[in-house]
N, C-alpha and C positions, 0 to 999 in steps of 0.2 A: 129665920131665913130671909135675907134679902137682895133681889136680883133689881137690874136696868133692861131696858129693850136691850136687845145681841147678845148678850150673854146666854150660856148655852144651859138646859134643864136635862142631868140625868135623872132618871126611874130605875130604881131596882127593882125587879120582879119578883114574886115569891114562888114562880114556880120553875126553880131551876136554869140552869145555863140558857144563855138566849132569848130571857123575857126582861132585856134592857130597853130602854126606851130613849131615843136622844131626841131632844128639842132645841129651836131658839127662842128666845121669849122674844114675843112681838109686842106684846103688851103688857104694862104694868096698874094694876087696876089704886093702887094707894101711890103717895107720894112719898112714903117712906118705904118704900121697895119691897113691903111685904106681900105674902098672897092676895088674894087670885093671882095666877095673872097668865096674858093668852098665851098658848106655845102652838108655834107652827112644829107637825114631828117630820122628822128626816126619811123616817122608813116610805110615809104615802103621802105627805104632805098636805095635810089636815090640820085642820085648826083646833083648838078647844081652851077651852075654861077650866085651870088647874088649879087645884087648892091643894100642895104637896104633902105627903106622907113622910113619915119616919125612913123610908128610902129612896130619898130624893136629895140629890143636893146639885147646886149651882156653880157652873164653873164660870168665871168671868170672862168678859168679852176677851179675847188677845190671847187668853191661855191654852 
């Protein structure tokens, strides 16, 4: 997995309808784009330090 700052982080949930998570990555902690890296979330607008799972994936900036 590798994202740029703007590009958006979805999270899949594992408990069912409605536990998605949307983010924008604001930071990218490597230079080769892979994990950590910070995401502001859409729902409360919080920051954190993500190291993504197996249901996560990265849509790019524009799409």
């Amino acid at each position: 997995m590798r994202a740029t700052v703007g590009d958006r982080l979805i999270v899949e949930g594992t408990c069912g309808a409605g536990s998605r998570r949307k983010g924008i990555v604001m930071g990218v902690e490597h230079a080769d784009g892979t994990p950590p890296y910070r995401v502001r979330w859409l729902d409360d607008g919080r920051e954190s330090l993500v190291f993504p799972g197996r249901g996560a994936r990265v849509v790019p900036r524009g799409r």
